[in-house]
Every structure is written in C-alpha cells, then in structure tokens.
C-alpha positions, 0 to 999 in steps of 0.5 A: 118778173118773169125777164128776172127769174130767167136773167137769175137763171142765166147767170147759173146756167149757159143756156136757157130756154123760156117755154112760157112766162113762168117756165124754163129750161136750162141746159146743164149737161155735165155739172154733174161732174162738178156737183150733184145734181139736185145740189145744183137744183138747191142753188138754183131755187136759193139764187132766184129766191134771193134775188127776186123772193119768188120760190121755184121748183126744179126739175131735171132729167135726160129729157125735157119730158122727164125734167117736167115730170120730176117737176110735176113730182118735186111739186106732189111729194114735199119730201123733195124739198123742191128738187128732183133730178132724175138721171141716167144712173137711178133707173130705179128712181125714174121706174118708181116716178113713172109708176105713181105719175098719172098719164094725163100729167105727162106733159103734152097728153090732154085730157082726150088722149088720157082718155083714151090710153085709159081704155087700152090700160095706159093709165101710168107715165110707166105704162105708157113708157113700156107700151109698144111703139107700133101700138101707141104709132097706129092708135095716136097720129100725133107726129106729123109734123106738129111742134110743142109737148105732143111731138115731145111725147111722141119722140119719147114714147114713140121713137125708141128714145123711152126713159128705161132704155138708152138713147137710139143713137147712143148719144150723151143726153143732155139734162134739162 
C-alpha cells in the first residue's frame, strides 16, 4: 500500500522522499506561484484517496521540521479539513502553531529530551524556537555527527535556521 500512495504522490510532485512506510516528503518548492498551497495539499490528499481509498493528512512548511508540525496540527484541529501549510509570508500562523504545540511533539524531541526542556521552562515548540542557541548548544550534545530527526531539531533550533527568522544564508526555502 505503502509503494502506491507514494507512486500516487509522484505523479504530482517532482521529488519524493519516503521517510518511513507511511510517511513522505514532497518537494514542492514553487507551486505556490501556480496555486495556493493548501489548494495543492487538497489535491494531494483527493489524488491518493481516489486512487488507493486511503485518507491522508498533508503538511508543509520551509522545513521538514515544520512540514511535521503542520501535520501533527492539521491531524489535532479538524477545522484544517487535513491541510495545513505553514509558510514564510504568515509568520503569524507559524507563532501561533508553535505556542500550542507541546515540545515533546516536535519531531526528533523524545521523551527524555522533553523532560528536560520541561525543567529550564521549554515546554512549547515556541519556547523552544526562541531559546538561545548557545543555551540549547551547552545543555543538548546532539549534533555531533548523528542523522534522522534529532540533527533536524538541531539545525532548526540551533543553527540560527529558527522558523521566525530567515534562513543564515538567506536562501529561497524550499517546501516540504
């Protein structure tokens, strides 16, 4: 089932990336200049329900940090129909997910690292997102050459990549 939800997805997308057996990114970095985000994310999940009868839930974002946190809210809050895109130009919608999103449901922070930002007052995807960098960096040794969600949270909490703020580099993110 899994190979034909992502075929389904391919056929929309140019590039898709299967994470797990029933999770995937997809690279849409400019649709936006042909159609609305969460415009495209209704045709996504429309697409694959019609072609495998499953139900899917999309989320996007600059990040693939924030592409799983609008999915962790797009699945919390019905009133999303599903479809949650949070993007560059509504800061505001981003701030306002990230105040109500618990940090333990940030993808990569466990259990034991939630604990633990529960004791210095982290307690929010916000929270987090505003901690300093140098603070986060001497409390949490979790960038040393380790791959999967952790090093994620780490380049966007840590690097100076955070959600409220443009990219170091300046450069176009791409949605996932």
């Amino acid at each position: 089932m899994s190979n034909r939800v992502m075929s389904h997805l391919e056929e929309l997308a140019p590039r898709v990336e299967q994470y797990s057996i029933d999770e995937m990114f997809l690279d849409v970095s400019g649709i936006d200049s042909c159609i609305d985000f969460e415009d495209f994310g209704r045709q996504l999940r429309e697409h694959v329900r019609n072609g495998t009868g499953l139900t899917i839930g999309v989320g996007m974002g600059p990040t693939k940090t924030l592409a799983k946190s609008a999915q962790w809210a797009s699945k919390e809050w019905p009133q999303f129909g599903g479809v949650l895109a949070l993007t560059t130009g509504n800061p505001r919608r981003t701030e306002k997910l990230l105040s109500l999103q618990p940090v333990e449901e940030i993808w990569g922070v466990g259990r034991r690292i939630s604990r633990k930002l529960s004791t210095m007052g982290i307690t929010t995807a916000l929270q987090l997102a505003r901690a300093n960098p140098a603070f986060i960096r001497k409390n949490f040794k979790c960038c040393a050459g380790e791959n999967g969600p952790r090093t994620q949270w780490c380049k966007l909490y840590i690097t100076g990549r955070s959600p409220l703020t443009k990219t170091a580099d300046n450069l176009q993110p791409e949605f996932w």
